[in-house]
C-alpha positions in Angstrom: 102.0 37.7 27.2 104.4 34.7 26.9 103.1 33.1 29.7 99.9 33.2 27.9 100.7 32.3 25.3 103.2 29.4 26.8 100.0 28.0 29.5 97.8 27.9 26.4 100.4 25.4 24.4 100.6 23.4 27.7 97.3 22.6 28.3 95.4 19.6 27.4 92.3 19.3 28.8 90.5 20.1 25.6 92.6 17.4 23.6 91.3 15.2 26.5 87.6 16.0 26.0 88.4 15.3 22.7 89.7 11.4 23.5 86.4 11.0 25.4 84.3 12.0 23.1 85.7 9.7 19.9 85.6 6.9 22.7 81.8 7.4 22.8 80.8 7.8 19.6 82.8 4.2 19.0 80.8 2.7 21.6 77.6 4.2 20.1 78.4 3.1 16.9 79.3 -0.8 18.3 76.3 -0.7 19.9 73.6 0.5 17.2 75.5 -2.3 15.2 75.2 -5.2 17.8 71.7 -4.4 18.6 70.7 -3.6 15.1 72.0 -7.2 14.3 70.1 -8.7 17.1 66.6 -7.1 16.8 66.9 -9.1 13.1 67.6 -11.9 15.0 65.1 -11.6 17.2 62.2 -10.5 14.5 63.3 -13.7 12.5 62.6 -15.7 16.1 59.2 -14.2 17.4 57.9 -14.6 13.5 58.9 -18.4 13.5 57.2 -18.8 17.0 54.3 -16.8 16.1 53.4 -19.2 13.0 53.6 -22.1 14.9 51.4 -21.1 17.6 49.2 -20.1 14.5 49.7 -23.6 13.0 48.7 -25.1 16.1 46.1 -23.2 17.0 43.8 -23.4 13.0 41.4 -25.8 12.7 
């Protein structure tokens, strides 16, 4: 029983899966906020370009 209980104290692999898993959800989370950032870029971009070509193209 104490070696059980002593192998269960020792072991870390669950703590480990832990680490991985908070290392993902950071990424995830710097990711949704760097691309979240850059689609608004990117909306403000193809708008400007689509008025121009709009501009351009009216009688």
């Amino acid at each position: 029983m104490k070696t059980t209980i002593t192998k269960l104290l020792q072991d870390e692999s669950g703590a480990t899966a832990i680490e991985y898993g908070l290392i993902a959800a950071l990424v995830s989370v710097a990711a949704i906020g760097a691309l979240t950032t850059m689609g608004e870029s990117l909306e403000t971009m193809f708008t400007t370009v689509s008025t121009k070509l709009n501009e351009a193209v009216a009688p």
